[in-house]
N, C-alpha and C positions, 0 to 999 in steps of 0.2 A: 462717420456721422458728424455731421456740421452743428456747430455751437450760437447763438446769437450773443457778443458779448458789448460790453459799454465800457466804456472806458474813461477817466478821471484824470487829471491833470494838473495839481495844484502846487502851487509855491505856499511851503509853512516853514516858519522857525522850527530849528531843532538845536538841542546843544552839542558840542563839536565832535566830529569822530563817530558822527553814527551814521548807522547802518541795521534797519529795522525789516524783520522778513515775517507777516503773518500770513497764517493760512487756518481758515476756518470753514467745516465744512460739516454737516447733519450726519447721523449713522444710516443714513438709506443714499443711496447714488445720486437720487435725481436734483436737491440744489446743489452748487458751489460754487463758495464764497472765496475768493482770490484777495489780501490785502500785500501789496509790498510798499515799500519806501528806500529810500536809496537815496541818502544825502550827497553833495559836493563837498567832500572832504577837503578841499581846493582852497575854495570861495566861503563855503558856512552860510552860502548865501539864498538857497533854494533847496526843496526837494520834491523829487518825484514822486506823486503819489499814484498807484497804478492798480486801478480795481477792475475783478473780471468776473461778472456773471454768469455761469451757464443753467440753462432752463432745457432740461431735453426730457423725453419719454422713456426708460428704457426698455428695449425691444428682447424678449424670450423666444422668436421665432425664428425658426433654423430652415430654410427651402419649405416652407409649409408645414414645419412638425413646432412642434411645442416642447422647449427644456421643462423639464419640472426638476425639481431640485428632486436630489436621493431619496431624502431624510422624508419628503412627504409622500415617494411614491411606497416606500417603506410603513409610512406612518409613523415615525419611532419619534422623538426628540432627537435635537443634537448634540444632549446629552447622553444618547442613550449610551448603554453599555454595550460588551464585542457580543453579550451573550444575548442581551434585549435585541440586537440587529439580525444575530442568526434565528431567532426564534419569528420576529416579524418576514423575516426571510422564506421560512419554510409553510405559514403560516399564506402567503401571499401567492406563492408558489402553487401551490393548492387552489389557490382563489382561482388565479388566473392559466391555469397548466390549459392549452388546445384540448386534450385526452378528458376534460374535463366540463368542460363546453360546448356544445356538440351542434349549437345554434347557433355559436358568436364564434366560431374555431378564428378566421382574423383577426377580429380585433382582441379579441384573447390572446393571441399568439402577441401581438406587439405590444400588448401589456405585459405578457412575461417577458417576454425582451428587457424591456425597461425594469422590471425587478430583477433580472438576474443579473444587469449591469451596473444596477447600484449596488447592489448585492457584494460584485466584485472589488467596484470601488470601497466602499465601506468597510468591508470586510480586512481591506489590507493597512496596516497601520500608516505606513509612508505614504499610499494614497490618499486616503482620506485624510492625513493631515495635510496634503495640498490642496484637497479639495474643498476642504475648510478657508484658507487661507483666500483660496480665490472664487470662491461660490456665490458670490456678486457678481463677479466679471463673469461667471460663466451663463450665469442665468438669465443677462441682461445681453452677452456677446459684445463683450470690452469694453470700455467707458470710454472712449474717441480720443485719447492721448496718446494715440502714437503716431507713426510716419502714417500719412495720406496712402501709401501706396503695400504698406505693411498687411498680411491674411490674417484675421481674427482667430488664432488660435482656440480660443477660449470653447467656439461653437464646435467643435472635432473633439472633445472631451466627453463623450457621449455616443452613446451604440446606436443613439436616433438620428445620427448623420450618414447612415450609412442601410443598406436595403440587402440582407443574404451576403453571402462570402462567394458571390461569383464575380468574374471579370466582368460581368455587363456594366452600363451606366446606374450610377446610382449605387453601384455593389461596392464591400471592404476594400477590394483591392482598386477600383476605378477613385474613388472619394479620395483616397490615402497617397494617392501617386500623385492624383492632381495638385493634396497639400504639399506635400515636398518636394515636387517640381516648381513649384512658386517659389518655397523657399531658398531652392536653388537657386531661381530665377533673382529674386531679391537681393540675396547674397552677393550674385554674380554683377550685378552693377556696381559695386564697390570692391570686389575681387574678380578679376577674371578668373583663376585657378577654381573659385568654388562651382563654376558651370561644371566640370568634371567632379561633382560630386556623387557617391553613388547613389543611384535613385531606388523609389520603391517595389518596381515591379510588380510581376502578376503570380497569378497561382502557378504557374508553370515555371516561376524563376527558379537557378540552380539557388541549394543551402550555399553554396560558396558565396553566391553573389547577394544574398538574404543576410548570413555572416555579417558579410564585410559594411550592408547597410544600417545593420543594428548595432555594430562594432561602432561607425562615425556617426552613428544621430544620437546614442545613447549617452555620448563622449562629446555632442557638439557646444562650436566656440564659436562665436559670431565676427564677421567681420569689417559688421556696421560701426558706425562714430558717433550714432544717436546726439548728430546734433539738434534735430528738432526738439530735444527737450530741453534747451537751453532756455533759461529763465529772462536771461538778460542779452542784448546785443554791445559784449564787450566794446566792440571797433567804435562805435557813438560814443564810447565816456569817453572824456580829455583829462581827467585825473587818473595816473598810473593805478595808484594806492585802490581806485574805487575801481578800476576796469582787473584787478588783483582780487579784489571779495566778489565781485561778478563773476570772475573766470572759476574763482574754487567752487561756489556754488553751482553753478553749469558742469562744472565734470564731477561735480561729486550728482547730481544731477543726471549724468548721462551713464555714469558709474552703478547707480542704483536702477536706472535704464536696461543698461544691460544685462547686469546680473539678472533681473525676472526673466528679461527673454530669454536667454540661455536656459533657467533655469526651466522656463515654459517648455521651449522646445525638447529639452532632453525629458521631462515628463511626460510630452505628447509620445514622443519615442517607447516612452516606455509603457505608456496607455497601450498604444498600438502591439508592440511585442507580446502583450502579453493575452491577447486576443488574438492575434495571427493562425490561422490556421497550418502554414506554412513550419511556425514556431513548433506547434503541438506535437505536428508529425513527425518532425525533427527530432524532437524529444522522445517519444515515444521508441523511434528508432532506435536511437542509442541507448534507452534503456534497454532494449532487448537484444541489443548488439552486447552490452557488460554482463548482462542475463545469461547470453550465450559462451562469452568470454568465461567469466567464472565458471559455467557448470563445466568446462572445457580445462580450465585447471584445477578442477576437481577432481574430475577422470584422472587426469594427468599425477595428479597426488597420488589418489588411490594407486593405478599402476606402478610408480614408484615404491609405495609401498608394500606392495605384493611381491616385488621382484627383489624387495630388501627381506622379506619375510621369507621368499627359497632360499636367495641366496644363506641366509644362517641356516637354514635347516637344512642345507647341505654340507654347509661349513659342520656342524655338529655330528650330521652323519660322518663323514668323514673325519674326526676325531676320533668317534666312536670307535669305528672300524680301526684304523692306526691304533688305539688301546688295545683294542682286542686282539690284536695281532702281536703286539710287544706280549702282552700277557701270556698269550700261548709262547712267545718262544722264550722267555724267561721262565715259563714249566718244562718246554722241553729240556731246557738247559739246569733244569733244577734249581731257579732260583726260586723259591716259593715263601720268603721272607720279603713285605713289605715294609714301605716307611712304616706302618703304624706301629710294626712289630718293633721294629727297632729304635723309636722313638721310647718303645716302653725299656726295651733293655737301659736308654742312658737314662733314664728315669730311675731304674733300681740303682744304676752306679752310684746315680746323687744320693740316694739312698744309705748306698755303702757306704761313702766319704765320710757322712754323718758319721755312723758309727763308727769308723773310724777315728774320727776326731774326738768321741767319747772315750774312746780307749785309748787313746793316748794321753787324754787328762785324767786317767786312773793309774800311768804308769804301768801301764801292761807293753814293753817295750816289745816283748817278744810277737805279740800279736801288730804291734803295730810295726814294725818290720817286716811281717808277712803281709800287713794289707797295704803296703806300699809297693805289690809284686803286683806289675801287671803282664799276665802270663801269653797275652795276646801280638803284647810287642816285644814279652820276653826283654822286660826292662825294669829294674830296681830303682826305687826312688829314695834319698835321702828326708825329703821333708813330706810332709802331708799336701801343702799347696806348692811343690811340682808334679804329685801326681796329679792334686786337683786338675791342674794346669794341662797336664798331660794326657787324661781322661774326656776332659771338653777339647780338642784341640782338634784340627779336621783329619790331620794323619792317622790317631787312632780312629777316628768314626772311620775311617775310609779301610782301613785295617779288618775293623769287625766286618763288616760288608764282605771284602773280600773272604774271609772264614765262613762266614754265614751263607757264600754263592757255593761253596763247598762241598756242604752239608754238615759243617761242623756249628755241634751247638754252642753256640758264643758263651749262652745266660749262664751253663756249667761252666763252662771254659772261665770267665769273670770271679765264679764265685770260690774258685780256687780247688778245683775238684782235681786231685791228683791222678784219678785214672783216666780223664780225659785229658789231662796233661797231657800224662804220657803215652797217653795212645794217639792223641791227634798231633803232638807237635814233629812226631818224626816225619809222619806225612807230609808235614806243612814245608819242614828241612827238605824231604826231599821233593819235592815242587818245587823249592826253592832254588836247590841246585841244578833242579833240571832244566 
């Protein structure tokens, strides 16, 4: 859009070293008040005074539809809250649902359109605080400051740019190509490499090639010079110093240029993704592709542990049985003395040692000579703590065992019973010798 501007020219005193930059301009779009000034740091002798009016209408009309801002098609404030927006949401929804209107079912339907797309907007934090930010420029479709040859982003921020999700004309994916094939196209006057940028495609593009363009527009970097936003035409000043405050101002100028559009175009990207039909389906997919994945290493658990769960319970069977077999041939063999049994016999030993130790602190010498006879190893001991000694020690446990595999009773045999002395130790001699 074209500006009508005027323009001023005057020589005034200023005092030295200056350099004056105003800009004044109403909270609604349509006046703007332009003041600069730009002394001769040189000379001291002149300055530029450089005023610009612009007088324009701004226009809400997008190919014949009408923007309406969110917030009114909503009815809410733009203060409202996330809860006041879903409540005006559902409330609307209702108003205007096709299923609901049986006499209007069109123009219903593109009313609910329009609420569900604000809906979306509003509803997402990151979006609607951009859409806050730039809900002038949207509603008007840009304020005319940028390149003559630049696509008005701002009008494509809206579900009313666009007619159903087919490839005909007019549809998501027709509207959406055409934008980012300009912007390729734009690009590529200043880059030849970005002509091979990936484009939008249609409903039938592969997810690879869908990927790869939500991958580089989400992430896009421009690789414009936005000289057109230049304030001043450094190459006309002939003081260094002043073509030096005009040049910082122009790239900080073109600086904050590009950052918006960067930041424009990776939001349009992301308008778009998240509307995509192509997107949904995708998603959906791989949800029920990890849906399937997991219930699949579920199985997979389970069977594992089923086959850990035989495996032991044949491992136990098979102890089982090896006990039960030692058992019977340790009866055939007549051993029928377990540990538990013979855990009790060294339990009375300790027993004995005790009293023995009693009886040696009453000076009963004669008894305590007798109970320092152990009749099993057929050995005399001089002190109390070598038979102690001798009693715990593994030769003797191994000793009783062997007696006890016998059928000789140890527990007599220990407690010094003379006629099983004598009747089992000849035996034992002659096994011995044999």
């Amino acid at each position: 859009m074209s500006f009508p501007r005027i323009f001023f020219f005057l020589l005034l005193p200023f005092p030295p070293c200056f350099f004056y930059s105003l800009i004044f301009t109403t909270s609604h779009p349509p006046p703007r008040f332009t003041f600069t000034a730009v002394a001769d740091l040189s000379t001291l002798t002149d300055v530029s005074l450089h005023c610009s009016i612009y007088i324009y209408t701004p226009s809400t009309q997008m190919s014949g539809r009408t923007i309406r801002c969110y917030y009114e098609v909503l009815e809410v404030e733009r203060k409202a809250t996330s809860d006041e927006i879903r409540s005006a949401y559902k409330k609307k929804s209702l108003q205007y649902h096709p299923d609901r209107n049986y006499g209007n079912t069109e123009e219903a339907a593109v009313k609910f359109k329009e609420v569900q797309n604000a809906y979306t907007v509003l509803s997402d934090v990151n979006e609607r605080a951009w859409y806050d930010a730039h809900r002038e420029s949207i509603l008007r479709g840009g304020d005319g400051s940028c390149d003559p040859d630049e696509i008005n982003l701002y009008a494509y921020f809206s579900a009313s740019c666009y007619d159903g999700y087919e490839d005909d004309e007019g549809g998501f994916y027709a509207v959406y190509r055409k934008v980012f094939d300009t912007l390729i196209e734009e690009e590529g006057d200043y880059e030849s490499r970005a002509k091979s940028w990936p484009t939008f495609g249609d409903s039938g593009s592969a997810w690879a090639d869908v990927q790869k363009f939500y991958t580089h527009w989400r992430n896009f970097s421009t690789v414009k010079h936005f000289a057109w936003k230049d304030e001043y035409k450094v190459n006309e000043m002939e003081d260094r110093y002043t073509r030096r405050a005009a040049d910082r101002i122009n790239q900080k100028a073109r600086s904050s240029a590009k950052k918006e559009y960067v930041q424009n175009v990776q939001s349009l990207a992301q308008f778009v993704y998240r509307r995509d039909p192509r997107v949904k389906a995708e998603l959906e997919r791989q949800e029920q592709e990890n849906a399937a994945k997991e219930e699949e290493q579920q199985r997979r658990d389970a069977d594992r542990q089923r086959k850990r769960r035989a495996a032991n319970e044949k491992m136990w069977a098979e102890a089982a049985e090896k006990e039960e077999r030692e058992e019977e041939e340790r009866a055939a063999r007549g051993e029928t003395m377990d540990g538990s049994v013979l855990e009790m016999l060294y339990e009375k030993q300790r027993k004995a040692q005790e009293e023995q130790k009693r009886g040696a602190a009453t000076g009963d010498d004669e008894g305590g000579a007798a109970s320092l006879n152990c009749p099993a190893c057929k050995k005399r001991f001089k002190t109390s703590n070598q038979f102690k000694e001798h009693v715990n020690s593994n030769k003797h446990k191994t000793k009783l065992k062997q007696l006890a595999s016998k059928g000789i009773d140890v527990e007599a045999l220990m407690k010094g019973d003379a006629a099983t002395e004598e009747r089992d130790t000849p035996a034992d001699d002659a096994n011995t010798d044999a």
